[in-house]
LUMBATOR-751595 format. One line per 2 residues: their letters; for each residue x, y, z of C-alpha. Coordinates in Angstrom, 3 decimals. Example, Ala and Ser with C-alpha at 12.3 -4.5 7.8 and 13.67 -1.06 7.14 Angstrom:
2
as	12.300 -4.500 7.800; 13.670 -1.060 7.140;
This chain:
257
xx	-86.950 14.286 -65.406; -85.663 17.602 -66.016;
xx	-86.904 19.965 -63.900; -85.705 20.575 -60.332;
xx	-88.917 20.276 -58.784; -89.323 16.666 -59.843;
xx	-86.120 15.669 -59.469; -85.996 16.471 -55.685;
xx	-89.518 15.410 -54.834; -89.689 11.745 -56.191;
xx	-87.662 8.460 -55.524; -84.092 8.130 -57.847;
xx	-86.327 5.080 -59.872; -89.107 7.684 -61.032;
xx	-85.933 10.570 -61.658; -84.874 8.948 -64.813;
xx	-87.995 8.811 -66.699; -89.650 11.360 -68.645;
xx	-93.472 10.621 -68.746; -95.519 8.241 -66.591;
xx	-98.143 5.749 -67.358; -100.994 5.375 -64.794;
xx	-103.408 2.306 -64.692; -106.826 3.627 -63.375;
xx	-108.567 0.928 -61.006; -106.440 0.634 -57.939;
xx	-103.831 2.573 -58.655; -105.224 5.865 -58.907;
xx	-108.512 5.468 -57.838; -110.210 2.366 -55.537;
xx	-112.957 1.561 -58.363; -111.011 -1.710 -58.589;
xx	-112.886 -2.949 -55.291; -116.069 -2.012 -56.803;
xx	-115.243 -3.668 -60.443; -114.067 -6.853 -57.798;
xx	-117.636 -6.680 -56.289; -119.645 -6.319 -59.491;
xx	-118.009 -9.359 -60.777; -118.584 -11.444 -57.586;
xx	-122.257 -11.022 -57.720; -122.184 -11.261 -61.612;
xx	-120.411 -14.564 -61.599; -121.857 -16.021 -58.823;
xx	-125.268 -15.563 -59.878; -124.040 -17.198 -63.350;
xx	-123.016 -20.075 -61.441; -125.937 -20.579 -58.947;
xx	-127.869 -20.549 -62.705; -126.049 -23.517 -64.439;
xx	-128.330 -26.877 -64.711; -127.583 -29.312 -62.368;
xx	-125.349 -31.147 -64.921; -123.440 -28.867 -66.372;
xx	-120.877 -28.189 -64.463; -119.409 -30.790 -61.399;
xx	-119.611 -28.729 -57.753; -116.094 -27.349 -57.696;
xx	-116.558 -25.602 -60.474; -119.636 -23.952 -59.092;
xx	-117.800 -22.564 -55.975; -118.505 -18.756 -55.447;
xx	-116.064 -16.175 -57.122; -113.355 -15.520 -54.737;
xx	-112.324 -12.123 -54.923; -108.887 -12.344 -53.299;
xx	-107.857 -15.368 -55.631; -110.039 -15.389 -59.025;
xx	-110.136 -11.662 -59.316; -106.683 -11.097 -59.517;
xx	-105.403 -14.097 -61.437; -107.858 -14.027 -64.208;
xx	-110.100 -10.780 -64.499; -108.193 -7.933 -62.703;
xx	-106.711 -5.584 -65.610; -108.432 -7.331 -68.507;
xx	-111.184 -6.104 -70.930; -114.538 -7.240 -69.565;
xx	-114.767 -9.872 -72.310; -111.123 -11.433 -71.518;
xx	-112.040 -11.791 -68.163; -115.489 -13.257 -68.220;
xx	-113.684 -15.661 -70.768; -110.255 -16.710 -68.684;
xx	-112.627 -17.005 -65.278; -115.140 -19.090 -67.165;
xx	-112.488 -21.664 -68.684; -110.625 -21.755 -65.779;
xx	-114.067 -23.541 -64.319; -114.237 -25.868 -67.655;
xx	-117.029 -23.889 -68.353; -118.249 -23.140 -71.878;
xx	-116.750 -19.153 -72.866; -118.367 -18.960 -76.645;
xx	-119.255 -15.510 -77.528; -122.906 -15.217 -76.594;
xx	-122.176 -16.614 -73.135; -119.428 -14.036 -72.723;
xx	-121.698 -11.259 -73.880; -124.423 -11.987 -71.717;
xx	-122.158 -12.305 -68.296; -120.252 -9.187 -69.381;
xx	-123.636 -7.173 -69.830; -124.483 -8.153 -66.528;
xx	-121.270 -7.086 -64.766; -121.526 -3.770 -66.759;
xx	-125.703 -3.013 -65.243; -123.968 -4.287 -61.659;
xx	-120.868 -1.600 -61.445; -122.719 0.980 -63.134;
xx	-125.349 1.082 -60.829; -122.830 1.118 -57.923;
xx	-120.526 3.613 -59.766; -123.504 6.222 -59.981;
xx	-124.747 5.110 -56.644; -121.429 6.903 -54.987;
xx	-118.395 8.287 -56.968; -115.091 6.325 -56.266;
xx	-112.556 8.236 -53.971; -108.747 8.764 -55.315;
xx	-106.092 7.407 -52.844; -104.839 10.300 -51.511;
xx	-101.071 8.989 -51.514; -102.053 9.152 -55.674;
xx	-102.767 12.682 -55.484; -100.126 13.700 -53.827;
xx	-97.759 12.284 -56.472; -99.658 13.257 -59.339;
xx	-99.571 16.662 -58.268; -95.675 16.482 -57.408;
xx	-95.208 15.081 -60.695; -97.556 17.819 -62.149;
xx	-95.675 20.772 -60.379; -92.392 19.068 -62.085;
xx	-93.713 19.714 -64.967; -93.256 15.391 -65.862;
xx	-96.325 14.207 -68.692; -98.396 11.636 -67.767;
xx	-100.954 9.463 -69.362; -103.755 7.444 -67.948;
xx	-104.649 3.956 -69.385; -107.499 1.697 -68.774;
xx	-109.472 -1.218 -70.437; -112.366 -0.051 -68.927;
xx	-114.815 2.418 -70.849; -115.671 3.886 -67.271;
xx	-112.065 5.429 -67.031; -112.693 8.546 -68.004;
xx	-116.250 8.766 -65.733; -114.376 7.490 -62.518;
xx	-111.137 10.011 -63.086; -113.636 12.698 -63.330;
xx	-115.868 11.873 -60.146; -112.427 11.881 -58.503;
xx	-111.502 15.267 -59.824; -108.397 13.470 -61.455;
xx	-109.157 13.996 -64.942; -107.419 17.188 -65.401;
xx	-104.069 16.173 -63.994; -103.348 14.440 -67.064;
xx	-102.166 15.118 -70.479; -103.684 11.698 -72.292;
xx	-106.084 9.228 -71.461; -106.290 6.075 -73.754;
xx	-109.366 4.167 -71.746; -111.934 1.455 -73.232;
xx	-113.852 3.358 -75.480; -110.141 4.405 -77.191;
xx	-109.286 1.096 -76.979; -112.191 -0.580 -78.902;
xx	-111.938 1.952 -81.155; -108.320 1.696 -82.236;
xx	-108.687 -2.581 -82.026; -105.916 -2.467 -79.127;
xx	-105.860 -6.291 -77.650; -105.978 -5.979 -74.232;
xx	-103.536 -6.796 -71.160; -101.053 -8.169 -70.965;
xx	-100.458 -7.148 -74.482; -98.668 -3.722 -74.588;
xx	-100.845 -1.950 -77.033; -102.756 0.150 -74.073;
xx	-100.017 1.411 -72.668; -97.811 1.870 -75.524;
xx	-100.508 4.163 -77.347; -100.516 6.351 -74.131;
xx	-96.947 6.754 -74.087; -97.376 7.990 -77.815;
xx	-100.029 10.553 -76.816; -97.604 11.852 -74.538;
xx	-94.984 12.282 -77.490; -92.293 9.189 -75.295;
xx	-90.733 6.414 -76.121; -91.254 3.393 -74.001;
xx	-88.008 3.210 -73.061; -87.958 6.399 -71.294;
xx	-91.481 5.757 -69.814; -92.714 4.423 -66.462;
xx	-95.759 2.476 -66.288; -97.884 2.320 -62.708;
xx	-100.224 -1.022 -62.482; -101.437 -3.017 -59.813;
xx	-102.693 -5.742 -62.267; -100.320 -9.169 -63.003;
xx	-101.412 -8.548 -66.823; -100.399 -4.890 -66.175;
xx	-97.226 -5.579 -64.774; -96.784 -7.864 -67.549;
xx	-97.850 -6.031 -70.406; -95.472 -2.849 -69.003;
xx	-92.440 -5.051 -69.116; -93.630 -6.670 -73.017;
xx	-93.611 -3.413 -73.882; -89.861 -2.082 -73.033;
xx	-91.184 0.420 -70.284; -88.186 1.915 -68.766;
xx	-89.626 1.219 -65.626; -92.479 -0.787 -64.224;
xx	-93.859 0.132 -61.015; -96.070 -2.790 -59.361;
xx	-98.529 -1.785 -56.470; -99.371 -4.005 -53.835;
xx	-102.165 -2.558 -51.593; -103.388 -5.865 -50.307;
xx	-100.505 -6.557 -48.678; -101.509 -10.568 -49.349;
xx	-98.591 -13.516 -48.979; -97.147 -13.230 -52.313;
xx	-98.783 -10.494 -53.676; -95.581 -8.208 -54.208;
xx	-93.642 -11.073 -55.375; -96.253 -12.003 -57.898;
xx	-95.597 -8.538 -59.078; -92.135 -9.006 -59.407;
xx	-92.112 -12.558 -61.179; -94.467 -10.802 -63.819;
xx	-92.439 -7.793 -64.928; -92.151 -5.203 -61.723;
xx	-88.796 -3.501 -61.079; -90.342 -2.135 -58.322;
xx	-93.325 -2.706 -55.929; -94.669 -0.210 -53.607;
xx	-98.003 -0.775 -50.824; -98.685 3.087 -51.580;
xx	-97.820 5.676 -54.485; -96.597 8.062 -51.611;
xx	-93.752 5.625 -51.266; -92.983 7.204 -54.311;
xx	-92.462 10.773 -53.616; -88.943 11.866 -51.933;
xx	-88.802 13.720 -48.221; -85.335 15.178 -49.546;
xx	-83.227 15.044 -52.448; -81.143 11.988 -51.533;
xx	-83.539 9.865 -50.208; -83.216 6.356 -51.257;
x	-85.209 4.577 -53.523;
């Protein structure tokens, strides 16, 4: 980062970089708890549904979101997570059954998205606006085609200079998290190599798919604060892990990372 005003207002980590790479649901914005909720209800009503024999009783054990929602739906497209939380209870994940749980997630969190806008963290804003002062490009990325809807209910939108968001993705055929394809087509919107890129995500296929794709520097957020959460992070491709995006920004030039 060039210009003085970024240089002396975020950690040493972020000074290096030239762009940054936002994922949308709990990093910028706390949709992710309502995306968590929409799939609890979806999937447990899918379960409570099944015929008495087709499934044995652990496998029909509510949706847990501290556990299921990170490990197998949390940064996906909607149809890779119905499918990796659906085999991961030996249940059957063919196409029509897929379609028909991820319809019903979608009718869930849209009528809770329009039922109250989601609220931007405000440690987020005040880095994307430091980073925006500085003069530093940034991107946001998301597998969800609701991106662009919950950026601009948080009055986000216009901070950035790219967003590449599930409509773009299904568009271009980009596989989904942890594959790299996401990000890397934001960083190319934004005219940077991934090597002198960051990349923001709170999601293990996030993390993971920053780090596949030779991101200068993965940030991993942690606002849970759960036993193992940050280290999870870590293990999957974080360089760094951070409770709060405000942990990013500098008091003084010389503060340590």
């Amino acid at each position: 980062m060039s210009p003085p005003t970024a240089r002396g207002t975020v950690v040493p980590a972020l000074r290096a970089v030239r762009a940054v790479v936002f994922d949308t649901d709990g990093v910028l914005t706390d949709s992710a708890r309502v995306h968590a909720a929409a799939w609890k209800e979806t999937f447990d009503a899918f379960l409570a549904g099944l015929p008495p024999d087709a499934a044995d009783p652990a496998a029909r054990r509510p949706f847990d979101t501290a556990d299921d929602y990170p490990r197998y739906v949390d940064g996906r497209s909607r149809r890779d997570g119905a499918a990796a939380f659906l085999a991961s209870r030996g249940l059957p994940a063919g196409p029509a059954v897929v379609e028909r749980v991820t319809a019903d997630k979608e009718r869930r969190f849209t009528a809770r998205l329009r039922g109250r806008p989601v609220d931007a963290y405000p440690g987020t804003v005040r880095l994307l606006r430091a980073l925006r002062d500085g003069g530093v490009p940034m991107a946001a990325a998301s597998a969800s085609r609701h991106a662009r809807e919950v950026l601009r209910g948080a009055r986000l939108l216009d901070l950035f200079d790219a967003l590449v968001d599930g409509v773009e993705a299904a568009r271009l055929g980009l596989p989904g998290k942890p594959d790299p394809a996401l990000f890397q087509e934001a960083a190319r919107r934004l005219g940077t190599p991934a090597g002198r890129c960051a990349v923001v995500e709170d999601a293990l296929a996030g993390v993971e798919a920053g780090r596949r794709g030779g991101f200068a520097l993965v940030v991993g957020v942690d606002r849970t604060g759960r036993p193992g959460g940050a280290e999870a992070l870590r293990r999957h491709g974080a360089d760094l892990v951070v409770r709060d995006l405000s942990e990013l920004l500098a008091v003084r030039e010389g503060q340590p990372s």
